[in-house]
N, CA, C and O atoms as CSV, one atom per row, in Angstrom:
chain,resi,resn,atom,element,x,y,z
A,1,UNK,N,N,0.836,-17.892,-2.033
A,1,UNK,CA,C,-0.478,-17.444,-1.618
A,1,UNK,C,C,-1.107,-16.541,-2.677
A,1,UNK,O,O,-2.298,-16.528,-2.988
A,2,UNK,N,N,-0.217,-15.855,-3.137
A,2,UNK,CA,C,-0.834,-14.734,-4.201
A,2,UNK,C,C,-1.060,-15.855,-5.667
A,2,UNK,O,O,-2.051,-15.718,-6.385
A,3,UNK,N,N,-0.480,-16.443,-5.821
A,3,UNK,CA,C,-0.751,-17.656,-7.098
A,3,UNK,C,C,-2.379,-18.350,-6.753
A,3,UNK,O,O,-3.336,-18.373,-7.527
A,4,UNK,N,N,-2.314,-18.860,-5.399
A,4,UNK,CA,C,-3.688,-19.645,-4.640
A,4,UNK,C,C,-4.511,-18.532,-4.936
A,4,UNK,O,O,-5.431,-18.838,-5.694
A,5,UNK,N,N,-4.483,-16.927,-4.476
A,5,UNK,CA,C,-5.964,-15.899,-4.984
A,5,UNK,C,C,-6.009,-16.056,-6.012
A,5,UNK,O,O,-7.051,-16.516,-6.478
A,6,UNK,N,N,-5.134,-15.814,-6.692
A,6,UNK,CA,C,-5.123,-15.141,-8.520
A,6,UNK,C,C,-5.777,-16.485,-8.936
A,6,UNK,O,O,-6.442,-16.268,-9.950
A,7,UNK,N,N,-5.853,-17.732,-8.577
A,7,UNK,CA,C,-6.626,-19.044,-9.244
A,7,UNK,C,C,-8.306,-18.796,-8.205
A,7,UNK,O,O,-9.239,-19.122,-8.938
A,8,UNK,N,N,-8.733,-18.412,-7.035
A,8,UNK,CA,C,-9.409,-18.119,-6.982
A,8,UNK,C,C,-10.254,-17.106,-7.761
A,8,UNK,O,O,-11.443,-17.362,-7.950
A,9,UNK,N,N,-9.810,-16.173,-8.143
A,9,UNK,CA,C,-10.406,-15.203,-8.786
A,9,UNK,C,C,-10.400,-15.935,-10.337
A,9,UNK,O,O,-11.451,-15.627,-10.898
A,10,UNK,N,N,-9.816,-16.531,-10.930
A,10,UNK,CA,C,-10.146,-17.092,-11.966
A,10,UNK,C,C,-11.273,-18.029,-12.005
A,10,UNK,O,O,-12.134,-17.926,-12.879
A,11,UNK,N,N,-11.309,-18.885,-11.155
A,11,UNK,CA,C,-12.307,-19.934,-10.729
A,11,UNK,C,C,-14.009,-18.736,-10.556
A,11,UNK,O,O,-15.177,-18.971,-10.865
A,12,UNK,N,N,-13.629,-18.025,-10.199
A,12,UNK,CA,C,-15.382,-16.725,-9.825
A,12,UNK,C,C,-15.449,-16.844,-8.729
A,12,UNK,O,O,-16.610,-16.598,-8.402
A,13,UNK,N,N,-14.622,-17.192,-7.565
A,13,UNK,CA,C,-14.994,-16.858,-5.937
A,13,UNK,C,C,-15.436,-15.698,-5.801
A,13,UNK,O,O,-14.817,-14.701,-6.172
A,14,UNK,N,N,-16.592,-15.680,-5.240
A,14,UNK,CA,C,-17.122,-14.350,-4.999
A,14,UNK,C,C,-16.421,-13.872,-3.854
A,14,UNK,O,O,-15.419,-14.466,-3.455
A,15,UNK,N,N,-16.914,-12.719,-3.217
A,15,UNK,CA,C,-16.164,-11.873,-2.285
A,15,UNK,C,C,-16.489,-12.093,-1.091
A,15,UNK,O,O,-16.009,-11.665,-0.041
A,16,UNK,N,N,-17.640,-13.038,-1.369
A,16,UNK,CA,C,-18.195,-13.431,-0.220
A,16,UNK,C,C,-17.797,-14.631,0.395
A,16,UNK,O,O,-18.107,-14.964,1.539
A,17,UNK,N,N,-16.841,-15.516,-0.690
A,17,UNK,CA,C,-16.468,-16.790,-0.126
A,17,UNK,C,C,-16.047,-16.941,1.085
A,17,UNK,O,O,-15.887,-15.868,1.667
A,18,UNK,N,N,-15.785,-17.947,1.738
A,18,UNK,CA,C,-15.068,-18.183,3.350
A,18,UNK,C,C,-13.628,-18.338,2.811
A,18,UNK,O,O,-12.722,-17.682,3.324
A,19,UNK,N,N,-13.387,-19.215,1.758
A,19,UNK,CA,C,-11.755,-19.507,1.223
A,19,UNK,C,C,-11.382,-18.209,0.812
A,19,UNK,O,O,-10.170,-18.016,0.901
A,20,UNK,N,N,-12.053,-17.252,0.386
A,20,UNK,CA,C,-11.301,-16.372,-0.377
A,20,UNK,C,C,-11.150,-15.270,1.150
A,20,UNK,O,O,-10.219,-14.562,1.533
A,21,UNK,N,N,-12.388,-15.515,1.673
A,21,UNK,CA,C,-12.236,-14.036,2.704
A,21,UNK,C,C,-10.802,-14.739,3.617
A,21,UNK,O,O,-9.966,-13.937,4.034
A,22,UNK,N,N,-10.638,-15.955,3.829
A,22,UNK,CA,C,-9.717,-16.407,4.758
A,22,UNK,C,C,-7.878,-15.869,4.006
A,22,UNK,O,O,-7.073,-15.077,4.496
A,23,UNK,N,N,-7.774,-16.651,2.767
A,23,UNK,CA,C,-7.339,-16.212,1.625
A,23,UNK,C,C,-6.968,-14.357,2.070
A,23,UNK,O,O,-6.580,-13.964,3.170
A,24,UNK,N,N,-7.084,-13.986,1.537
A,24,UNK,CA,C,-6.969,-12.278,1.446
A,24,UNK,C,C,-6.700,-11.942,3.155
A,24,UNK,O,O,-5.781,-11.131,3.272
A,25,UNK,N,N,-7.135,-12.264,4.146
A,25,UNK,CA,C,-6.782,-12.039,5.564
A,25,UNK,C,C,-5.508,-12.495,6.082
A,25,UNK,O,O,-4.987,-12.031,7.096
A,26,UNK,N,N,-4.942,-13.562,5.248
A,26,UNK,CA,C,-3.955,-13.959,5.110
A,26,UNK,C,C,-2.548,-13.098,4.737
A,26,UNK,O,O,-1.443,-12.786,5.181
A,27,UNK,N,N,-3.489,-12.952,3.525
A,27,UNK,CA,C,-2.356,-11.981,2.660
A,27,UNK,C,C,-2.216,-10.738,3.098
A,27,UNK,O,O,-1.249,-10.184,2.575
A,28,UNK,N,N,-2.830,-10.051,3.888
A,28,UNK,CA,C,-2.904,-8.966,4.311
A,28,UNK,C,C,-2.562,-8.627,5.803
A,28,UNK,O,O,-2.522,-7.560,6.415
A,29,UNK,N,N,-2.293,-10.133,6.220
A,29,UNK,CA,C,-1.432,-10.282,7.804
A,29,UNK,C,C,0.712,-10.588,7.070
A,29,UNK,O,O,1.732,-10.129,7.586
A,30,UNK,N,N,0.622,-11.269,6.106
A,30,UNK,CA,C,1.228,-11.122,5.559
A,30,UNK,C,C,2.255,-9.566,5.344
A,30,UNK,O,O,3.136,-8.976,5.970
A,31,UNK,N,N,1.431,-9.389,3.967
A,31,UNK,CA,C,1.555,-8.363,3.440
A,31,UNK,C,C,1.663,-6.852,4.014
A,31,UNK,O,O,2.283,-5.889,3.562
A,32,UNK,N,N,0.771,-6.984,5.274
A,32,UNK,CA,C,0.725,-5.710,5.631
A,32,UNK,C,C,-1.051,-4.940,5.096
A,32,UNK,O,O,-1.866,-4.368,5.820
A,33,UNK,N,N,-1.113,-5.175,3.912
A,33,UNK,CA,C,-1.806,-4.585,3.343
A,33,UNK,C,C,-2.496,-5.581,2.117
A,33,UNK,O,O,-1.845,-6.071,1.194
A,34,UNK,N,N,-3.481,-5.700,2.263
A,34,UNK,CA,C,-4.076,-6.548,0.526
A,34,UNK,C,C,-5.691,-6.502,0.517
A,34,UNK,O,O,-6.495,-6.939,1.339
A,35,UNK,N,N,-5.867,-5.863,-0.624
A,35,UNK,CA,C,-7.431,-5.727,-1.204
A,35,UNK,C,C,-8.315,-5.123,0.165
A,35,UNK,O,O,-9.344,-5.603,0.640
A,36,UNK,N,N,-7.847,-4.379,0.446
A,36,UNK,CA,C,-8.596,-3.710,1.845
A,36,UNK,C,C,-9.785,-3.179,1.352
A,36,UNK,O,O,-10.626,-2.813,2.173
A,37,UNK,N,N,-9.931,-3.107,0.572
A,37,UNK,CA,C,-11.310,-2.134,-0.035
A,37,UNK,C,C,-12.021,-3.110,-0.860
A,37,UNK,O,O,-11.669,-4.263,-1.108
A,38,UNK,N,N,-12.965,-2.554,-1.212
A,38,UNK,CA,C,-14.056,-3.508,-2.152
A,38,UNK,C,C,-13.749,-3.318,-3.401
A,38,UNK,O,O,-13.766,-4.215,-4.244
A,39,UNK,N,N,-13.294,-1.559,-3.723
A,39,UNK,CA,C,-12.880,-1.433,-4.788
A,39,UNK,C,C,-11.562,-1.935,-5.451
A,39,UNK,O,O,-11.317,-1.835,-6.653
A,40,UNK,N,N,-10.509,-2.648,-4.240
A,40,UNK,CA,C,-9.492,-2.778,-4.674
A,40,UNK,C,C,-9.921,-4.281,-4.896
A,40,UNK,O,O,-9.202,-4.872,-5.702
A,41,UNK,N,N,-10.878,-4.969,-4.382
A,41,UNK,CA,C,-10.997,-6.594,-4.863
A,41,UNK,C,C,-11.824,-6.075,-6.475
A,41,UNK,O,O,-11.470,-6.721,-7.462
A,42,UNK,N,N,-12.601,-5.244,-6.636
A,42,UNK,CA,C,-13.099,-5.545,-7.591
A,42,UNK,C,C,-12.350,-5.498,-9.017
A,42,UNK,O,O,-12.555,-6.041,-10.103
A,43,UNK,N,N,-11.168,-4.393,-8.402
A,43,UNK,CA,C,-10.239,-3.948,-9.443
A,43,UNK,C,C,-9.111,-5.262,-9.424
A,43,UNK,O,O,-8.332,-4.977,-10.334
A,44,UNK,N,N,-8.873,-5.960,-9.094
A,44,UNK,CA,C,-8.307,-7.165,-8.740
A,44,UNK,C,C,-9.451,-8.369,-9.926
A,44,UNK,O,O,-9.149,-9.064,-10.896
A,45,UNK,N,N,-10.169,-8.232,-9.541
A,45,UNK,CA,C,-11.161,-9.132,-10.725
A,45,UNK,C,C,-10.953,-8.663,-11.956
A,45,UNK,O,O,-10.110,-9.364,-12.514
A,46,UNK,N,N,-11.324,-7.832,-12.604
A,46,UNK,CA,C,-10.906,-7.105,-13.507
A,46,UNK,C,C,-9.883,-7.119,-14.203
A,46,UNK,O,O,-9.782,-6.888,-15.408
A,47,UNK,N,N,-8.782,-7.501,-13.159
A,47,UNK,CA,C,-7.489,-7.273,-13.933
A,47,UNK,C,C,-6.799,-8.566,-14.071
A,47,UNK,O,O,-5.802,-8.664,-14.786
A,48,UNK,N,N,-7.463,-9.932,-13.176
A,48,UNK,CA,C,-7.528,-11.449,-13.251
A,48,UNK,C,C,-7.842,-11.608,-14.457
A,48,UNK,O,O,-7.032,-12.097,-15.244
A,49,UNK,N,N,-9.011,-11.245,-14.816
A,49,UNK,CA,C,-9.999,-11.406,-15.895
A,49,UNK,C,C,-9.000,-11.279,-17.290
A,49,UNK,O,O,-8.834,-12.175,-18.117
A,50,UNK,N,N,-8.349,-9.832,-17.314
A,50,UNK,CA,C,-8.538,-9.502,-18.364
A,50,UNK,C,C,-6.598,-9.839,-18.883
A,50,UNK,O,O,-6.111,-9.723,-20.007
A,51,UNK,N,N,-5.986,-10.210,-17.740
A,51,UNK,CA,C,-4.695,-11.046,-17.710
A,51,UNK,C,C,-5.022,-12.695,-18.678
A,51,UNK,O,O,-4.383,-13.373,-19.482
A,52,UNK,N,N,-6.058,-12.753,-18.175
A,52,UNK,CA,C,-6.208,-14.274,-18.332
A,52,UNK,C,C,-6.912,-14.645,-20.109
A,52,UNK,O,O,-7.112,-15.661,-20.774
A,53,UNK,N,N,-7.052,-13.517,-20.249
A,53,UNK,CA,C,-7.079,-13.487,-21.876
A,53,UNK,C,C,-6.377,-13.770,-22.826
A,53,UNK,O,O,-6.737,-14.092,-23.958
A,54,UNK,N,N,-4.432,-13.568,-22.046
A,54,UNK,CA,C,-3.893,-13.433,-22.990
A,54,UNK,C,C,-2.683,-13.834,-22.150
A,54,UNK,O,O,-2.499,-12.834,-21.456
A,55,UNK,N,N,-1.837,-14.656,-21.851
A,55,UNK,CA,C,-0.360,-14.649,-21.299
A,55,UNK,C,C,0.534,-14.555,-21.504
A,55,UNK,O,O,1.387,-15.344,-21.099
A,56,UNK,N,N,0.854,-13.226,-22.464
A,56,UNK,CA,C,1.927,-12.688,-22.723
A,56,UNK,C,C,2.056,-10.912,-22.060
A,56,UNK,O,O,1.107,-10.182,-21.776
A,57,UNK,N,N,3.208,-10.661,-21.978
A,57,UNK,CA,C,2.721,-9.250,-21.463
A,57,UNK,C,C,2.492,-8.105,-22.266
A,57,UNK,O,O,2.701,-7.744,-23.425
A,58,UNK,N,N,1.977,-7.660,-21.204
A,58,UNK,CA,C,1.255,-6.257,-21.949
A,58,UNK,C,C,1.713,-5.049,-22.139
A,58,UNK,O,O,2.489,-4.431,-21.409
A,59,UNK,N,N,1.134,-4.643,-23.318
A,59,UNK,CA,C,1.983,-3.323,-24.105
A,59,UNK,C,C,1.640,-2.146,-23.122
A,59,UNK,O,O,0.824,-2.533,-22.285
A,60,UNK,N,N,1.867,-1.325,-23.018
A,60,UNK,CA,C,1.937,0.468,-22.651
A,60,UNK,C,C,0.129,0.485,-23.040
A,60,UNK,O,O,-0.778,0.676,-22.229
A,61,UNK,N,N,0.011,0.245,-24.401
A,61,UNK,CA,C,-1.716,0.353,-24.927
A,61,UNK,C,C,-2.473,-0.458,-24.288
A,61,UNK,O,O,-3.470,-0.008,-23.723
A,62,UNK,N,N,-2.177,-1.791,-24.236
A,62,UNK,CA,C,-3.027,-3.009,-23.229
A,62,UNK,C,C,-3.180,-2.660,-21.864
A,62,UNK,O,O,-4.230,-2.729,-21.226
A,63,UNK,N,N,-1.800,-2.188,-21.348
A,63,UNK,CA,C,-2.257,-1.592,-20.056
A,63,UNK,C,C,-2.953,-0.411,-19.680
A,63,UNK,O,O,-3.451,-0.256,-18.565
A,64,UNK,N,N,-2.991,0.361,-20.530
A,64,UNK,CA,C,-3.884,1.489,-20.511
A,64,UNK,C,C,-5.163,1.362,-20.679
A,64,UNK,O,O,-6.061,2.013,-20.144
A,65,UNK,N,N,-5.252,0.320,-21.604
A,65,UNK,CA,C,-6.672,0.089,-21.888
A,65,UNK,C,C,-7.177,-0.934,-20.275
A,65,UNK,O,O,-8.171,-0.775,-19.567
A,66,UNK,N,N,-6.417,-1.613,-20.183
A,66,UNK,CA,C,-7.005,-2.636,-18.477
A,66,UNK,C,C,-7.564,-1.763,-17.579
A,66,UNK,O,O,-8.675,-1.734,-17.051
A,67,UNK,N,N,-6.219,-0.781,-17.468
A,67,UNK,CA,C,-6.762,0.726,-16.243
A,67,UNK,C,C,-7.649,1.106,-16.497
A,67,UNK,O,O,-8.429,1.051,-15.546
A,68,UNK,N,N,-8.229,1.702,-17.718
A,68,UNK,CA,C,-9.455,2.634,-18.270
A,68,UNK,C,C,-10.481,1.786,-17.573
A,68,UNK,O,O,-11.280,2.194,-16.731
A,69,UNK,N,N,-10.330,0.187,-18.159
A,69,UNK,CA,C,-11.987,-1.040,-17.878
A,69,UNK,C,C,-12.114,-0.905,-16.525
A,69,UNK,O,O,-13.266,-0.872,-16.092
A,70,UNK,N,N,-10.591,-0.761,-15.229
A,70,UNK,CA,C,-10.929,-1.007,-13.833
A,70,UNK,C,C,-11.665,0.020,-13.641
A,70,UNK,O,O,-12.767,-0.193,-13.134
A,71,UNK,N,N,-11.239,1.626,-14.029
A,71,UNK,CA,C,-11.278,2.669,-13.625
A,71,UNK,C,C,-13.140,2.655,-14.087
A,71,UNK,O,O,-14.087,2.731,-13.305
A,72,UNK,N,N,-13.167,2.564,-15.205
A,72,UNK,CA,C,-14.883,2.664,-15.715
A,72,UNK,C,C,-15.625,1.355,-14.633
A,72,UNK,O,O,-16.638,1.741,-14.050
A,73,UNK,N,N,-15.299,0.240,-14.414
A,73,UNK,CA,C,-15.873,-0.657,-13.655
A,73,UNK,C,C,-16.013,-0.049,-12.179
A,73,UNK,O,O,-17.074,-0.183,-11.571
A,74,UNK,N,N,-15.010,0.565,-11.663
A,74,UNK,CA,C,-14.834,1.360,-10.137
A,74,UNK,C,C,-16.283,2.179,-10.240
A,74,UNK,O,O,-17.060,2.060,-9.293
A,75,UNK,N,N,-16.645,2.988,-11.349
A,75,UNK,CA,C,-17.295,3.826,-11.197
A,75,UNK,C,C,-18.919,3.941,-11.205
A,75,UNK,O,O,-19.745,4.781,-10.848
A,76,UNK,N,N,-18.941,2.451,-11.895
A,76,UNK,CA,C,-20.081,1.742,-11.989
A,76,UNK,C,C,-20.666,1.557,-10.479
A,76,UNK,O,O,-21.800,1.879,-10.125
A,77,UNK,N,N,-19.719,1.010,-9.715
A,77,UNK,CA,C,-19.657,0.038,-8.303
A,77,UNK,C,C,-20.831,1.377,-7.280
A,77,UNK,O,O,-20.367,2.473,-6.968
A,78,UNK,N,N,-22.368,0.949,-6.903
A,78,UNK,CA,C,-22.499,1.996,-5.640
A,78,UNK,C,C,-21.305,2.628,-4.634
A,78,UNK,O,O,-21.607,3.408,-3.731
């Protein structure tokens, strides 16, 4: 299920989709807990995004730098 979002969010499902809202309600009956917030889907895009640049993993610096883009993108968000 988490493979099925993470290709949604690559694809640009917005937040508004029916697959994705069904998707994530899922995961979060599941899970217990998933993307409960707006900020945590947006920070979830963000970090789809910026995974998908590159598929190897990321250094201590790459990840610092991902956090900084969510953290500056969070702050943007009304």
């Amino acid at each position: 299920m988490l493979d099925e979002h993470r290709e949604m969010l690559r694809a640009g499902k917005s937040q508004e989709n029916s697959e994705r809202i069904e998707m994530e309600r899922r995961l979060r009956t599941r899970l217990g807990s998933f993307a409960d917030t707006s900020a945590d889907r947006v920070a979830q895009e963000i970090v789809t995004r910026e995974l998908e640049k590159d598929a190897s993993p990321l250094t201590k610096f790459e990840l610092e730098t991902v956090r900084e883009k969510v953290q500056k993108a969070l702050a943007q968000k009304p």
